[in-house]
C-alpha positions as CSV (number, residue, x, y, z in Angstrom):
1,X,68.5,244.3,82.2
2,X,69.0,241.3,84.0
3,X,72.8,241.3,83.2
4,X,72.9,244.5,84.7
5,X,71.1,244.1,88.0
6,X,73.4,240.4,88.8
7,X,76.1,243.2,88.2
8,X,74.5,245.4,91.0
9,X,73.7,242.3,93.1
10,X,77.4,241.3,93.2
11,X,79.2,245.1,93.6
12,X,76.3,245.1,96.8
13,X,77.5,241.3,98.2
14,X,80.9,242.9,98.1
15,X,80.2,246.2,99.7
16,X,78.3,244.8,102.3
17,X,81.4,242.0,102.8
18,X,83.9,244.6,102.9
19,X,82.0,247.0,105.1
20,X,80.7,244.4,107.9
21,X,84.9,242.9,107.8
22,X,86.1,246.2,108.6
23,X,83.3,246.9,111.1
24,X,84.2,244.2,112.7
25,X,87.6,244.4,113.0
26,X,86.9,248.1,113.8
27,X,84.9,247.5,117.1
28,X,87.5,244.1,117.5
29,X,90.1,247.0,118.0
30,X,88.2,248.7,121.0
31,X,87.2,245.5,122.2
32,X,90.9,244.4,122.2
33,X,92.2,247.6,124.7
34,X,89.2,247.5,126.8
35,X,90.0,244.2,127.3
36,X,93.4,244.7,127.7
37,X,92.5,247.1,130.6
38,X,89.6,245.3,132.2
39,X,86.9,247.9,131.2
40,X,84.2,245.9,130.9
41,X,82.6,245.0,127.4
42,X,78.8,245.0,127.8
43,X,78.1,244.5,124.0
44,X,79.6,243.7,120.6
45,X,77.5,244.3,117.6
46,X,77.9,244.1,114.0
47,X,75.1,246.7,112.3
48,X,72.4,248.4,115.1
49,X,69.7,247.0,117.4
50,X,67.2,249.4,117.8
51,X,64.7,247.8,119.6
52,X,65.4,244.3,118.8
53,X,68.4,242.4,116.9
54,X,68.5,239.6,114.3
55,X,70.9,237.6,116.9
56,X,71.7,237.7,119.9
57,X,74.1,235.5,122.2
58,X,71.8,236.6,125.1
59,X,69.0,235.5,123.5
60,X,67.0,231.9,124.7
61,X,67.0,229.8,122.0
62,X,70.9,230.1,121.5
63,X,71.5,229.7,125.4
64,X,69.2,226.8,125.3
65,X,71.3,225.5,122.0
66,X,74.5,225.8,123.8
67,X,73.3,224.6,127.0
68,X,73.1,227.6,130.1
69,X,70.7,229.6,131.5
70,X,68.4,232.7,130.3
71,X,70.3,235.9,130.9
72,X,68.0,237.1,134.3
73,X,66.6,240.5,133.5
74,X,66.1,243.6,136.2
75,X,63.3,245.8,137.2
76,X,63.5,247.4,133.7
77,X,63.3,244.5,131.6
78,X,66.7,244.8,130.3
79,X,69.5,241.9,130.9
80,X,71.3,241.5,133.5
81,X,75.4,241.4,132.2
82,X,76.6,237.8,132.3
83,X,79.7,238.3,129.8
84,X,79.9,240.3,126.4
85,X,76.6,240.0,124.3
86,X,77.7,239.1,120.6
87,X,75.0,240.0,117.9
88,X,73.8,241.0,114.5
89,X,71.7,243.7,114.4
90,X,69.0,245.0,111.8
91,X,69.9,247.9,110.8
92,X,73.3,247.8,108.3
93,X,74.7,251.2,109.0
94,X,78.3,249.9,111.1
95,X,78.4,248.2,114.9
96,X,79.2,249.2,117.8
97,X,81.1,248.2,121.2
98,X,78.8,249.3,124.5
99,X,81.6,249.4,127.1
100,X,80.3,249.9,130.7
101,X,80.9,253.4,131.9
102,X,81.9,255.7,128.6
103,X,80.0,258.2,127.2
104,X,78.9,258.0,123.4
105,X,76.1,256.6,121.4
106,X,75.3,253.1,122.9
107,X,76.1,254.7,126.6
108,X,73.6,253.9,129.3
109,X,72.2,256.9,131.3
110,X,70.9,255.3,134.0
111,X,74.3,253.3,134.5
112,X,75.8,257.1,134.3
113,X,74.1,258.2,137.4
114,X,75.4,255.8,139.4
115,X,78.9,255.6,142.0
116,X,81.5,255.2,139.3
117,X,82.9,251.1,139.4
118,X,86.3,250.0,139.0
119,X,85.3,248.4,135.6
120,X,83.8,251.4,133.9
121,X,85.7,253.3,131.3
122,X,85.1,256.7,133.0
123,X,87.5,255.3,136.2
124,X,90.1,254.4,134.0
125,X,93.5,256.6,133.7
126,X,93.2,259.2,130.7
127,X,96.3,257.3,128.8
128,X,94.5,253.9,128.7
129,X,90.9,255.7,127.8
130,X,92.8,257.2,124.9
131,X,94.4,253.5,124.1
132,X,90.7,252.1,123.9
133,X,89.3,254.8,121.8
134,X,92.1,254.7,119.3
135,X,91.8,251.1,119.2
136,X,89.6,251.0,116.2
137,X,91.6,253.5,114.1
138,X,94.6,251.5,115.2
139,X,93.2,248.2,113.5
140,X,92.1,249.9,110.4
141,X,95.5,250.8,109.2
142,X,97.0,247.7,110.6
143,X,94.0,245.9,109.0
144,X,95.1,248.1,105.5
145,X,98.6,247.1,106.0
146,X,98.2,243.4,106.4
147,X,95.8,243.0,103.4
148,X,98.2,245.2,101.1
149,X,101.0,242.7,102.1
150,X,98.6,239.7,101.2
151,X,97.9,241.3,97.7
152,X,101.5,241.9,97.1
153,X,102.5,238.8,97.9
154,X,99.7,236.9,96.1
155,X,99.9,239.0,93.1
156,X,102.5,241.1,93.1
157,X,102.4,244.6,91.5
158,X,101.9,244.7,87.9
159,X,102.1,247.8,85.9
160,X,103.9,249.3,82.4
161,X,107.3,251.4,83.1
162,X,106.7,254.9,82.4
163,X,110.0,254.4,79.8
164,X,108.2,251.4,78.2
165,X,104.9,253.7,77.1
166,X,106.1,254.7,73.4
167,X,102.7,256.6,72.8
168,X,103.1,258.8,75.9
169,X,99.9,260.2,77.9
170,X,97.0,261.8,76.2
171,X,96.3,265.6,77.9
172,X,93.2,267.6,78.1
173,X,93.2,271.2,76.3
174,X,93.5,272.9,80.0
175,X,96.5,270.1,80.6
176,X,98.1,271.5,77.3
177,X,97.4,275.4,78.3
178,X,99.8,274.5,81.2
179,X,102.1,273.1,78.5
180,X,102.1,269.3,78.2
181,X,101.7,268.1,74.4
182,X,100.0,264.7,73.3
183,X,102.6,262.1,73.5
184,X,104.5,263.5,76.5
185,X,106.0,261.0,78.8
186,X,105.7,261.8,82.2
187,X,109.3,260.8,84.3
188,X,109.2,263.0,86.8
189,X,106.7,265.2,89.1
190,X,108.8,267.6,91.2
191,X,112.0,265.3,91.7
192,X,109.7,261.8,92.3
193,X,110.6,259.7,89.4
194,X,107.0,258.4,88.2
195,X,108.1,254.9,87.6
196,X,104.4,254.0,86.3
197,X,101.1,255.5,85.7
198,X,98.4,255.5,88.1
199,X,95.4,257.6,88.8
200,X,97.0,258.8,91.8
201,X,99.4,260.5,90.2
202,X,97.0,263.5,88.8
203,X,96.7,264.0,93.1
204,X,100.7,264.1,92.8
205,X,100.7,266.8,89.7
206,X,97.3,268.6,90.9
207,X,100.5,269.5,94.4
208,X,103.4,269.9,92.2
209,X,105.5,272.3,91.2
210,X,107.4,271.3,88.1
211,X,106.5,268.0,85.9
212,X,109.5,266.5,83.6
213,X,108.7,264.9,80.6
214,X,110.4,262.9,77.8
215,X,109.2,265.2,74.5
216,X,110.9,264.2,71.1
217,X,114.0,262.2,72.5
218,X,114.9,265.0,75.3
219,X,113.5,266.0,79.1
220,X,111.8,269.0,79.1
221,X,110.3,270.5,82.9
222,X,106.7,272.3,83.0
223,X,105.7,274.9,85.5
224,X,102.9,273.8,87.0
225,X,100.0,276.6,88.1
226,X,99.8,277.4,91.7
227,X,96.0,277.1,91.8
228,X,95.4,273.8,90.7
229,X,92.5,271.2,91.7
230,X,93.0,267.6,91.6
231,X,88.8,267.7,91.0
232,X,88.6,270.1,88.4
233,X,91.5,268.1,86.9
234,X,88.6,264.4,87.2
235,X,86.2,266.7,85.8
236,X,87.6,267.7,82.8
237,X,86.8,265.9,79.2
238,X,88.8,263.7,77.7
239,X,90.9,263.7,81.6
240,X,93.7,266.0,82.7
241,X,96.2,263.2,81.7
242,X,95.8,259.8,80.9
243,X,97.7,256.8,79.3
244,X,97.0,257.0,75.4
245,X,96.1,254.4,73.5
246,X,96.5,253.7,69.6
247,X,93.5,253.2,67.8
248,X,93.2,249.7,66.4
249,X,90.7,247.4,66.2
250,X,91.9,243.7,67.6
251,X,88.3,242.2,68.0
252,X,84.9,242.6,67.1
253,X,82.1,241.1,68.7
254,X,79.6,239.5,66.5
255,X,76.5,240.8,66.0
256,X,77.2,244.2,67.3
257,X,76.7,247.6,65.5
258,X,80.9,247.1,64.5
259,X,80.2,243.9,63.4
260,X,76.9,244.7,61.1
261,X,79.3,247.7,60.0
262,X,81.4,245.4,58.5
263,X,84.8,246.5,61.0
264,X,87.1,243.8,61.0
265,X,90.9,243.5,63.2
266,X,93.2,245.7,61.6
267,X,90.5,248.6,61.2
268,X,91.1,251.5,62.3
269,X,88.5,254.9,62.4
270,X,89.7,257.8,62.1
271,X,86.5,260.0,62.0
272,X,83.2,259.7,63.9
273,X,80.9,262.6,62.7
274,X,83.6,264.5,60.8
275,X,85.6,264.6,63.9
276,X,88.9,263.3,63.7
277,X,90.2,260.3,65.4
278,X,94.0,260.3,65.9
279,X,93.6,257.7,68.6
280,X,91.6,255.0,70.9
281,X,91.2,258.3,73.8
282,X,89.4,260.7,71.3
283,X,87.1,257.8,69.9
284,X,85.9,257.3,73.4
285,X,85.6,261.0,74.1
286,X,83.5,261.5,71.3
287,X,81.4,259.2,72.4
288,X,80.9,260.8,75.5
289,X,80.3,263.8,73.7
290,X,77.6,261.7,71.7
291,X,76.1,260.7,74.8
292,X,76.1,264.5,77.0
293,X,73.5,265.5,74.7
294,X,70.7,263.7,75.4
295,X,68.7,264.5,78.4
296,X,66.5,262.1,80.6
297,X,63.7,263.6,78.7
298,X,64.7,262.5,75.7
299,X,62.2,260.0,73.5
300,X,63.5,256.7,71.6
301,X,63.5,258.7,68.8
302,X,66.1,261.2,69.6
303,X,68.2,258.7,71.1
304,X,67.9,256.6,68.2
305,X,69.1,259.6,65.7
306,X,71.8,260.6,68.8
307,X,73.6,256.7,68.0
308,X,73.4,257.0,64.2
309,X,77.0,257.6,63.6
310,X,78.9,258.2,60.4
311,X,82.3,256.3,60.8
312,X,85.4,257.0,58.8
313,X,87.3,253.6,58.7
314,X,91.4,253.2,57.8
315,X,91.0,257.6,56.4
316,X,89.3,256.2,53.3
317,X,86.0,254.2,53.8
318,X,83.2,255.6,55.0
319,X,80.2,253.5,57.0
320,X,77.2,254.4,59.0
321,X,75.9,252.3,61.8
322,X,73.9,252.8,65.0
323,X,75.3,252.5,68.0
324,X,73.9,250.5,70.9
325,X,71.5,252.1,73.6
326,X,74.4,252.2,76.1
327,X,76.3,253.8,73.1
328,X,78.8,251.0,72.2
329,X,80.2,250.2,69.2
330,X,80.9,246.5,69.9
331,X,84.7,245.8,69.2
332,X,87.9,245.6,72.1
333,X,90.7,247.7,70.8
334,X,94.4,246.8,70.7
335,X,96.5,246.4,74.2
336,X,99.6,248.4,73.0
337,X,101.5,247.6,75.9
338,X,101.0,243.6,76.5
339,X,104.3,242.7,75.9
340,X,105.8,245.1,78.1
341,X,103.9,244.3,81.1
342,X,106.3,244.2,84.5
343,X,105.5,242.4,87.5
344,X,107.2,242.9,90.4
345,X,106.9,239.5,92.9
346,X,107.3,239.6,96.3
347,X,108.4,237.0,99.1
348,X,106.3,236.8,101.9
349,X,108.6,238.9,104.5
350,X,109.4,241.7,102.0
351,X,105.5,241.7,101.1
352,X,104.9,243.5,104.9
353,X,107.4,246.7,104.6
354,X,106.2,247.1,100.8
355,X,102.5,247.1,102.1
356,X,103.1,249.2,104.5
357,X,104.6,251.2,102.2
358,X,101.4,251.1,99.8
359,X,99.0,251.6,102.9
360,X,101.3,255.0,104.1
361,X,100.9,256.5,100.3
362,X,97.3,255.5,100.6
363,X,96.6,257.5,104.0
364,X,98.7,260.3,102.7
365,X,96.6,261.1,99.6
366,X,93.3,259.9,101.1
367,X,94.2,263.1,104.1
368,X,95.2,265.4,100.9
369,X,92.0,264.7,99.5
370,X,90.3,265.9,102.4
371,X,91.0,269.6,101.5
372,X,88.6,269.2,98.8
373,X,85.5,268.4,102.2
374,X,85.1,271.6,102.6
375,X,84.5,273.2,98.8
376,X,81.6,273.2,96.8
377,X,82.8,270.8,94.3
378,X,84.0,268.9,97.5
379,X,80.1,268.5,99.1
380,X,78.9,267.7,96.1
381,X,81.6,264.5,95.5
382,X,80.6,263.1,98.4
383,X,79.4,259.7,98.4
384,X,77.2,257.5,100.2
385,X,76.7,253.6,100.0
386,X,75.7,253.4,96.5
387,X,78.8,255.6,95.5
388,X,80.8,253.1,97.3
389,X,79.1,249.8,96.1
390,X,79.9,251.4,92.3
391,X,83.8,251.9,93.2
392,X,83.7,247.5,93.4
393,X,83.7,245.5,90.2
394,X,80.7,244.0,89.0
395,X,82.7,241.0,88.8
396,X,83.6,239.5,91.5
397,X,87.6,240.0,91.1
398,X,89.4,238.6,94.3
399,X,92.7,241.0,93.7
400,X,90.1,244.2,93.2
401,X,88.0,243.4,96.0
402,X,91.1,242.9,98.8
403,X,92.2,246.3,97.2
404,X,89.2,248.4,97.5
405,X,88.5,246.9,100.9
406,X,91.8,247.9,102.2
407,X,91.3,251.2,100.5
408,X,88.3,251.2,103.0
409,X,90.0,250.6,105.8
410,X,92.5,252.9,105.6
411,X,89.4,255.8,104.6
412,X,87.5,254.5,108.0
413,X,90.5,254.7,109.9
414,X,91.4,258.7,108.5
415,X,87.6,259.9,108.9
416,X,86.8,258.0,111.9
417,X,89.9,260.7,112.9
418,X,88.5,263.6,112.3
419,X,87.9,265.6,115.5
420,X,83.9,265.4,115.7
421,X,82.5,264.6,118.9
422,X,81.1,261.5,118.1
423,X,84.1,260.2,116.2
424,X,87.3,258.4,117.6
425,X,88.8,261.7,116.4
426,X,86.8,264.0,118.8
427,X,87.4,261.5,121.9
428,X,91.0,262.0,121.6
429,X,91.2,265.3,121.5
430,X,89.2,265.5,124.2
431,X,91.5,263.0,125.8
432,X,94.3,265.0,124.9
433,X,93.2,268.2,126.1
434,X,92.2,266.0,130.0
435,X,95.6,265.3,129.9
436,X,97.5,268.4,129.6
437,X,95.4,270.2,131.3
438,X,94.4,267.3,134.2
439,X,90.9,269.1,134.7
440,X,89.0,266.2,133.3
441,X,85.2,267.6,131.5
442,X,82.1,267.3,133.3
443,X,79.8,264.0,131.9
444,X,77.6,266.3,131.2
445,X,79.5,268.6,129.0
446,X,80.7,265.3,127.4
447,X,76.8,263.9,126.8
448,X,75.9,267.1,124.8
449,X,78.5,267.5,122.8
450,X,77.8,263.8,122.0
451,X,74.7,264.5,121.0
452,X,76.0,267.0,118.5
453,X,78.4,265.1,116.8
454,X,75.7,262.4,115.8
455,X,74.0,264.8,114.1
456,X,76.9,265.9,112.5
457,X,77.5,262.3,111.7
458,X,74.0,261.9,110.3
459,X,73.7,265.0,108.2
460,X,77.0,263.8,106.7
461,X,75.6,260.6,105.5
462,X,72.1,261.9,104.5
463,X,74.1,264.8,102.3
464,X,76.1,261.6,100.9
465,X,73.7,259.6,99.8
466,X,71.5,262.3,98.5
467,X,74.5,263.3,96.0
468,X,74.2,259.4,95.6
469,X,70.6,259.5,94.3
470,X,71.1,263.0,92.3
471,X,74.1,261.4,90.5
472,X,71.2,258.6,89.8
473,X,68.7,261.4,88.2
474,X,72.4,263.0,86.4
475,X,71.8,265.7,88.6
């Protein structure tokens, strides 16, 4: 219990890292153009400040720290501007930019009714209002790029050629109605060589038309369905495709259910229940299966006789053991591909084109996946903050941290396009359209439309983390 909530402790500290980085450098990019065009900044605020803020650069004990003045305050008890405010609000859900003059959630209505000022965003020419609002989006994939060059050229890229995997891929029975057979190699999906495996690379055959495959010494090409979906292919047990893995014990941890079994390196099980084994994929799918049938209603008593298992060891011995609560045997299985691992280094110059190389393939199947939005599988796959915080490691792994938070960074940049009022995306376009057209929209027209794009916005999230809290109950 307490290993597992320091494990939830440390995939939050990096969440709320990654998240308040990219927010930052989010708002840095609006910041930057309205700069850049002397729009005037009014605020700068990681997280919200309804009503009062955790810190303030306006606030008296910091200007007495440093040295100046209070900020005066008018009639209404708010400050007067004496620069950009910096602060940390209290409530964690992004930050914000409040520049002087444009319409969107932090705008001031009282500032609105007055003579338009040569400062304000709204007097500003329509190519350098779309400049500011693109700023963010603009930082998020150069902030993607940059930190994919940084991993490359820290790490480099390390992965198993698709030439060097001698046991082939492992397929689900819908995979193998479509053709593919257990041991397949995969070289090919339509005429992209598929130099490794990588998740991403069900996206690539869930579009494709034809897949090539090494099958008994010879290249073979499947047809691949017209109808197919990348999230029915997640969904399906044991996966669509997936690298397969020889079933040999190289370890067993003392003390555990393998261990009081008597499994020892070398082992290897070939039945679990009667149900054969033929490698490391269908022990762990049977354990799944194992697992699917108990219910949250279930007593210690069914689960008890859920993880007595009968194990058939090396086809001739035959043990019974019972498997942990968490339904784990207690031994690490073989690495067949150790000695065959490549890794590709790169020199600090060549690390920028190849990340944004990374960060472009990235985008492109992070906008693919967006076809799914709109389907009933696709609503219900929606994640909020605790989806998110899973996705990190519950280590803290420096290489998977910089690449989930670029990962991030490019998916704030693509949503934070999508043409929704309240959005960067929805700006634009109305931008666009002002510019085209030169009949610029009334501020009124612009305030309601505001308004409904944040509740767009906030219906989003609530429906997000609400799947987030179902997934919780298994629902």
């Amino acid at each position: 219990m307490e290993s597992r909530i320091l494990e939830i402790l440390i995939q939050g500290g990096q969440l709320i890292t990654a998240l308040s980085l990219l927010v930052i450098l989010h708002e840095g990019g609006h910041f930057l153009f309205a700069k850049l065009f002397r729009a005037r900044v009014e605020k700068f605020y990681l997280f919200f400040d309804y009503k009062f803020s955790i810190f303030s650069t306006y606030s008296n004990w910091f200007r007495k720290l440093i040295g100046k003045a209070p900020v005066p305050k008018n009639e209404n008890g708010e400050y007067e501007y004496q620069g950009t405010e910096y602060g940390v609000g209290w409530i964690p859900l992004g930050g914000y930019v409040k520049i002087s003059g444009m319409i969107d959630e932090s705008m001031d209505k009282e500032q609105m009714k007055q003579p338009p000022q040569p400062w304000e965003f709204r007097t500003k020419p329509a190519w350098q209002r779309l400049f500011i609002m693109l700023g963010g989006v603009l930082m998020n994939f150069l902030t993607a790029f940059v930190i994919y060059a940084m991993v490359l050229f820290t790490w480099g890229r390390t992965y198993v050629k698709s030439t060097d995997m001698e046991y082939g891929m492992k397929f689900s029975n819908e995979a193998k109605n479509d053709g593919f057979k257990d041991g397949d190699i995969i070289i090919k999906i339509d005429d992209a060589i598929v130099e490794s495996w990588d998740g991403r690379k069900l996206q690539d055959i869930s579009n494709a038309k034809t897949v090539t495959v090494l099958r008994d010494g010879g290249e073979m090409v499947i047809s691949m369905p017209e109808d197919m979906s990348l999230l029915d292919m997640l969904e399906q047990e044991p996966l669509y495709a997936s690298v397969r893995l020889p079933m040999l014990i190289d370890s067993v941890c003392p003390g555990m259910p393998a261990d009081k079994a008597g499994l020892k390196k070398g082992d290897r099980i070939t039945a679990i229940n009667g149900k054969t084994v033929g490698d490391f994929n269908d022990f762990q799918y049977q354990l799944l299966v194992l697992q699917d049938v108990l219910s949250e209603n279930s007593t210690h008593a069914d689960s008890l006789r859920q993880r007595t298992v009968t194990l058939v060891v090396n086809g001739t011995d035959t043990v019974k053991t019972v498997l942990t609560e968490s339904f784990v045997l207690g031994f690490k299985n073989h690495e067949p591909y150790a000695d065959k691992i490549t890794t590709k280094k790169y020199g600090f110059i060549e690390s920028f084109p190849a990340g944004v190389k990374l960060g472009w393939e990235t985008m492109v199947s992070y906008v693919d996946q967006l076809k799914y939005l709109f389907t009933q599988k696709g609503v219900r796959s929606v994640g909020g903050f605790i989806g998110i915080g899973k996705i990190f490691a519950p280590v803290w792994d420096w290489y998977k941290f910089w690449m989930m938070t670029a990962f991030l960074s490019v998916a704030l940049g693509v949503m934070n396009l999508l043409p929704i009022p309240a959005l960067d995306g929805g700006h634009a376009i109305i931008t666009f359209f002002e510019m085209l057209t030169g009949k610029k929209p009334s501020e009124k027209f612009l305030e309601r439309i505001q308004i409904v794009g944040m509740w767009l916005l906030l219906a989003l999230m609530l429906l997000a983390n609400i799947n987030d809290v179902l997934r919780l109950f298994g629902v």
